[in-house]
N, C-alpha and C positions, 0 to 999 in steps of 0.2 A: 636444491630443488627436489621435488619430491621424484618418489620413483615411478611411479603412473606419467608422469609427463617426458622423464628422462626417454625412458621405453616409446612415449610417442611423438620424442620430437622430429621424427622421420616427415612424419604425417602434420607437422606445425607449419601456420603459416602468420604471415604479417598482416592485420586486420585492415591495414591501411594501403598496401601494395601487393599481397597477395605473393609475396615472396617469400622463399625459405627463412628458417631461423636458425641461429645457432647459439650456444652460452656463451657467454665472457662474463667471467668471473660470478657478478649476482644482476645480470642482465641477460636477453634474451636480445642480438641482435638480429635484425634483417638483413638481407642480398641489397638492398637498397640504401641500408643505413639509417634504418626507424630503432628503433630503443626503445623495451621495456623491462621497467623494474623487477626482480623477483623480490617476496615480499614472504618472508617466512614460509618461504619454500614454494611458495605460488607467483606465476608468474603472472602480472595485470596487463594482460593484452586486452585493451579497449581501444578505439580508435585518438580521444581526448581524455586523458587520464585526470581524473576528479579527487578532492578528498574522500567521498565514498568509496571509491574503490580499493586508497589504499589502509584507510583507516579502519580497525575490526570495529566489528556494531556491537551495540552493547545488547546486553540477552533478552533486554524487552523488545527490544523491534524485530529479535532471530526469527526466524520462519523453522520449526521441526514440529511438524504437524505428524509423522510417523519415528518408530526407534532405529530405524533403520531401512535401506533400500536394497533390493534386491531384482533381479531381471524376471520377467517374467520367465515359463520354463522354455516355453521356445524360441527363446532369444540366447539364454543363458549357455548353450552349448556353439553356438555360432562363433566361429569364430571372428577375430577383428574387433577394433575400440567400439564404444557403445558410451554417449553421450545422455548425461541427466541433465537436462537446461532447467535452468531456476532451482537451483538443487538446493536452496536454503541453507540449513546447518546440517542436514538428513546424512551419516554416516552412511560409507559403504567398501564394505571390505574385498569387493570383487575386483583384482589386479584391473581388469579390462574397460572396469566401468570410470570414466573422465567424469567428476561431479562438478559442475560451473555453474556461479552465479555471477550475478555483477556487483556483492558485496562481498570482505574476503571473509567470510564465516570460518569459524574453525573445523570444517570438516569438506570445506572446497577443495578444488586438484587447482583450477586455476578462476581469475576473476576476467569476465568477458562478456559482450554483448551479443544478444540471439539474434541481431539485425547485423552483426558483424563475425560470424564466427569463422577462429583463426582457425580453419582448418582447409587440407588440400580437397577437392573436387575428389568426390568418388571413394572416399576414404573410411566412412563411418559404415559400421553394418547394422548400429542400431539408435533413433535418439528419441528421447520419452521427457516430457513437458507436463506438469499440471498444476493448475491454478498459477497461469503464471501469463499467457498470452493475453490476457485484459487488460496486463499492469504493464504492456511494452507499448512505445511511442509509435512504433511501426510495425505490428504483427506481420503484417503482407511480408515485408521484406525479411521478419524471421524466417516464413516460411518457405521463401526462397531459400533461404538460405541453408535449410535443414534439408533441402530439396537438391540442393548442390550436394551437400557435403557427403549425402548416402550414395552408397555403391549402389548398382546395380542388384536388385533384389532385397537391398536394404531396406527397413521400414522404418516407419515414424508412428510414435502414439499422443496424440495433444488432444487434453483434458483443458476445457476451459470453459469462461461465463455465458450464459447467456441472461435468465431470471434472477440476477444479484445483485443486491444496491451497492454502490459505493464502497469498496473496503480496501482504499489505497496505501500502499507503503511501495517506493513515494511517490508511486501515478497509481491511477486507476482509468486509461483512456476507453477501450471497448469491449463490450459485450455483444457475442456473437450468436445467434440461432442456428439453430441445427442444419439449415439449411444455408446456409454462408461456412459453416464447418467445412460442409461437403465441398460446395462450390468455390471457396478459396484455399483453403487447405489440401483438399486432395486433390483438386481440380483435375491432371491425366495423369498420375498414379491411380496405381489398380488399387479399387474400394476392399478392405478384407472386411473391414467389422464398420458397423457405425450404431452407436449406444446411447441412451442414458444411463449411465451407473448408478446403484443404489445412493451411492453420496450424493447426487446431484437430481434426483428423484421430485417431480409437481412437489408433494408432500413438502421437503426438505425445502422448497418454495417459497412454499404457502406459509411454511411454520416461521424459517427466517425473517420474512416481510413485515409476519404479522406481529411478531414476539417486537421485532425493532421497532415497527409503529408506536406497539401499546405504551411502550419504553420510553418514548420520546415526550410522551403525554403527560400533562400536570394530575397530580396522584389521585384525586378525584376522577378523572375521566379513565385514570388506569382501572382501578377498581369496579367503576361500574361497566367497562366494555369487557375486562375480565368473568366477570357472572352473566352475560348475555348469553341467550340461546343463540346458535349459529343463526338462527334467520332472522333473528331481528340485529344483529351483528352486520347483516350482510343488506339488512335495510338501512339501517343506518348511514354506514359505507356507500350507498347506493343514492342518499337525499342529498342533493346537495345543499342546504340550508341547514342540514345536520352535520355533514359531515368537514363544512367550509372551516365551524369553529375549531374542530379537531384540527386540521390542517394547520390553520391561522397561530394555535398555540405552541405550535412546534418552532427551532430555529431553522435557521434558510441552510444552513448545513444539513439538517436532517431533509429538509425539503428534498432538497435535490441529491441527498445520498437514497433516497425512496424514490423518486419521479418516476412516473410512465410515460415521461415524456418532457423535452426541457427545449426551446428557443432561445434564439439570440436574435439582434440587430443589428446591423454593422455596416459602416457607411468606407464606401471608396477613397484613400484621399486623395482633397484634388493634383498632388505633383505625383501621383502613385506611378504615373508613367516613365519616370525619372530616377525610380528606384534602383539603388546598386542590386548586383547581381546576389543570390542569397549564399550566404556561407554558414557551413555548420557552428560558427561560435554564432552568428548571430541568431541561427534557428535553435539556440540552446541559451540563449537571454530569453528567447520569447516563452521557451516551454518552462524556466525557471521563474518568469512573471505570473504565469498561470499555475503554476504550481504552490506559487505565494498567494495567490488568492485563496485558493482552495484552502491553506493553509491557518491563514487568519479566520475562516469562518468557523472552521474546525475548533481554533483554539475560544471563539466567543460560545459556541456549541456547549464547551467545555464548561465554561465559564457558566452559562446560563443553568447548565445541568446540576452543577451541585449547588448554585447559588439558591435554584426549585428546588433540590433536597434540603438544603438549612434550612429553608423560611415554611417549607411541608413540616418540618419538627419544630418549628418555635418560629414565628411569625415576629415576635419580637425582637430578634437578631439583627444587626445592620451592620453593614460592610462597605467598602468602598466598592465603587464604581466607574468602568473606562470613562475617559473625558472626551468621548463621542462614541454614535450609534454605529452601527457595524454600516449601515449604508453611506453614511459620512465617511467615513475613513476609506472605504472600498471608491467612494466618488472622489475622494482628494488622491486616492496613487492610480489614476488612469494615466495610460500612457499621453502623452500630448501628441505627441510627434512619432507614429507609429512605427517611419521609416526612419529614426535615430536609434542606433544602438546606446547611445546614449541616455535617449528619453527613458528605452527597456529600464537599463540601468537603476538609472532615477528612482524610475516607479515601482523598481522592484524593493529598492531598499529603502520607499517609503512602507512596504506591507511588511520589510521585516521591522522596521522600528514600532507598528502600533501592533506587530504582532508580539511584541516583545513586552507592550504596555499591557495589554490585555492577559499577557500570561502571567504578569505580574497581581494583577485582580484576581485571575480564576485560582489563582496559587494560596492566595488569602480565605476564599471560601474551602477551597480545599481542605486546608488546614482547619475551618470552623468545622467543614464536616467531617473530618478524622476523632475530632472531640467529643461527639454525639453520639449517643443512645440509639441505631438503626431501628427503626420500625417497620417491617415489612407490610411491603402493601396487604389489605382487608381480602380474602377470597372467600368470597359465601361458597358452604359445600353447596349444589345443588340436589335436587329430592333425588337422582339416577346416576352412581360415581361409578364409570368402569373400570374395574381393576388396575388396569396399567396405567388411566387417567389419574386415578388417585395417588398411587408411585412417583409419576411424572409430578402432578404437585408438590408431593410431599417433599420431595429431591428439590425441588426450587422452595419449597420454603428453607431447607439449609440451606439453602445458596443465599438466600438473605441473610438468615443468621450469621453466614463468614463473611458478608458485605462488609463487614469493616476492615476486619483483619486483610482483607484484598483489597479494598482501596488505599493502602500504604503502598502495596504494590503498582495498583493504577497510577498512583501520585506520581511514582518512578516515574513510570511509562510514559508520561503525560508529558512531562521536562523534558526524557528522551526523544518525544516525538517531534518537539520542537526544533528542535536541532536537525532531525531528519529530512523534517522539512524543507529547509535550506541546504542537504548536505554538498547537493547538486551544484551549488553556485560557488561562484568562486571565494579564494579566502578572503578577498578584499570586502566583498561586501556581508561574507556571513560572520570576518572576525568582531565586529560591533557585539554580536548578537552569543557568542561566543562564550564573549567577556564578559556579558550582562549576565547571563546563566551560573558561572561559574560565581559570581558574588553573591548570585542568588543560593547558591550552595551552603558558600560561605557563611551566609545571613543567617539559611535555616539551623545552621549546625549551630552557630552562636547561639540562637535565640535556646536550640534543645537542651544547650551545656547551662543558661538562665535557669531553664526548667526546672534543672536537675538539683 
């Protein structure tokens, strides 16, 4: 076990009893007699230990968005541990600072949940969070729980979403405003600072939302909403009879990774009164059935996306096609029996098998468009280019031009994503999907050694 954890296991506790821990051998037991794994010197205290937790993620889905982490400077001489939640892969060389995710990254101290952390009351003197409370099933109850675990004049720093579409790996449940920041995060903790950071800035907004829309768009509509003046940009956007088609050409993935807003309907059932009492495996079928949905629309997303880029460069290309529409297959895995852990079951491992067919399809276009001559979308200069705009273009026009040599890379990520998808669920129903992947491997390597 590593020596950050060694040094804090005074301060460890059992995520599930809230009882001391101690070693045995390459285990970390409890006063109660819970067990958990250490796992290349980390130990996975999670309440329900998954194969994500113990298996390392492969370096397309890693999170290191910085080279490294550091305390800020008045934190940094405090004494006592100092927690980084959601720490990604993000190195950090400061004996004091505990780096936790809940996947084992290579540069984690231990693998753990923000709604469950194993630590004693009163213990932490500092814990620092960002871009990561959107992507938890229960932020409330992180913050509880980061609310427990500081001492007495300790403090907390949480960076999170409010103006951001969609960017889950492997939820994306909420996004918060500034004023729910205050009001549930801080709630009677004393306020010191409250910001928007330059990273997180309207601008940074506006540019994300918009860059993602025009993206989503068939290459014609990119092109001519690219050369708009902002006001007629923003007329457009504004008609609805103009702006319905743009919407309409997008997929239901993109729809609702952009919404300003999304409903449902949902009906009572009639024995609902009769229902067992709820248990966390079974509130964790239902959040891996929604997770598979999300998942499927993501992979037809895909699917659609380079299927528009083949037929944008040669219209006379043709490819195979899923053997139903994303709404058909999403209408065939509804749960029946909502209070059967069963039906969850069922319906879960009906979205991985058509999610498994459709990655099958998108993995074909993929391949035709790895073959192809990339043409960058058309940008008219317009008659007034200011300096830095024109910078700003010219850096995305090479971003085109490596558009190829980076979608070998995407292709990766794309496989990998797949899998991440499900990683949450158990083996039983994600080894089908496992096993299809890996032939799929198989296949591709065969077909490259044909090539060659």
């Amino acid at each position: 076990m590593n020596k950050k954890i060694e040094a804090a296991l005074n301060i460890l506790r059992c995520p599930r009893t809230g009882t001391r821990l101690h070693i045995e051998v390459d285990e970390l037991v409890s006063e109660a007699g819970e067990r958990y794994p250490i796992v290349d010197g980390k130990p996975i205290l999670v309440r329900r230990i998954q194969p994500l937790h113990i298996t390392p993620p492969d370096a397309a889905v890693v999170s290191q968005n910085i080279a490294t982490y550091s305390l800020p400077p008045e934190m940094a001489t405090r004494p006592g541990f100092k927690i980084h939640i959601g720490s990604g892969n993000v190195p950090c060389d400061d004996p004091s600072v505990i780096s936790i995710d809940i996947l084992p990254n290579t540069n984690v101290d231990m693998v753990a949940e923000a709604e469950a952390l194993p630590f004693a009351s009163d213990a932490i003197t500092y814990a620092e969070s960002g871009a990561v409370f959107e992507h938890l099933y229960d932020p409330l109850a992180a913050v509880r729980e980061v609310r427990r675990v500081l001492r007495p004049g300790g403090r907390f720093y949480i960076d999170t979403a409010f103006l951001q579409g969609y960017h889950g790996f492997p939820c994306h449940y909420f996004n918060m405003t500034p004023q729910a920041v205050e009001t549930f995060l801080v709630d009677d903790f004393k306020l010191v600072k409250s910001v928007v950071p330059a990273s997180g800035s309207p601008a940074i907004a506006v540019e994300n939302l918009l860059r993602k829309f025009i993206e989503a768009l068939p290459r014609t509509d990119r092109e001519r909403l690219l050369t708009m003046q902002t006001a007629d940009l923003l007329g457009e956007l504004s008609d609805e009879s103009r702006r319905a088609p743009l919407v309409a050409a997008m997929s239901e993935h993109m729809r609702r990774s952009m919404a300003a807003s999304a409903y449902v309907v949902a009906e009572k059932p009639s024995h609902y009164a009769s229902r067992p009492a709820e248990s966390e495996a079974f509130a964790e079928l239902k959040r891996n059935y929604y997770a598979a949905r999300v998942g499927l629309m993501q992979r037809f997303y895909e699917l659609e996306h380079y299927r528009g880029r083949v037929l944008e460069m040669d219209a006379t290309i043709t490819g195979v096609a899923p053997s139903q529409s994303l709404d058909t297959l999403l209408q065939e895995s509804l749960v029946d029996d909502t209070l059967s852990p069963l039906a969850w079951e069922k319906a879960t491992q009906s979205l991985a098998r058509a999610t498994a067919e459709v990655s099958i399809v998108r993995d074909d276009w993929i391949r035709k468009f790895l073959t192809m001559e990339i043409q960058p979308d058309k940008v008219t200069v317009l008659t007034y280019v200011d300096p830095e705009q024109e910078a700003a273009r010219e850096a995305e026009v090479l971003r085109l031009k490596d558009e190829k040599r980076a979608a070998w890379a995407r292709a990766h990520q794309l496989e990998v994503a797949l899998q991440a998808t499900y990683a949450s669920s158990s083996w039983r129903i994600t080894a089908p999907l496992r096993k299809l992947m890996s032939l799929l491997r198989g296949r591709s390597a065969a077909e490259a050694n044909v090539q060659r």
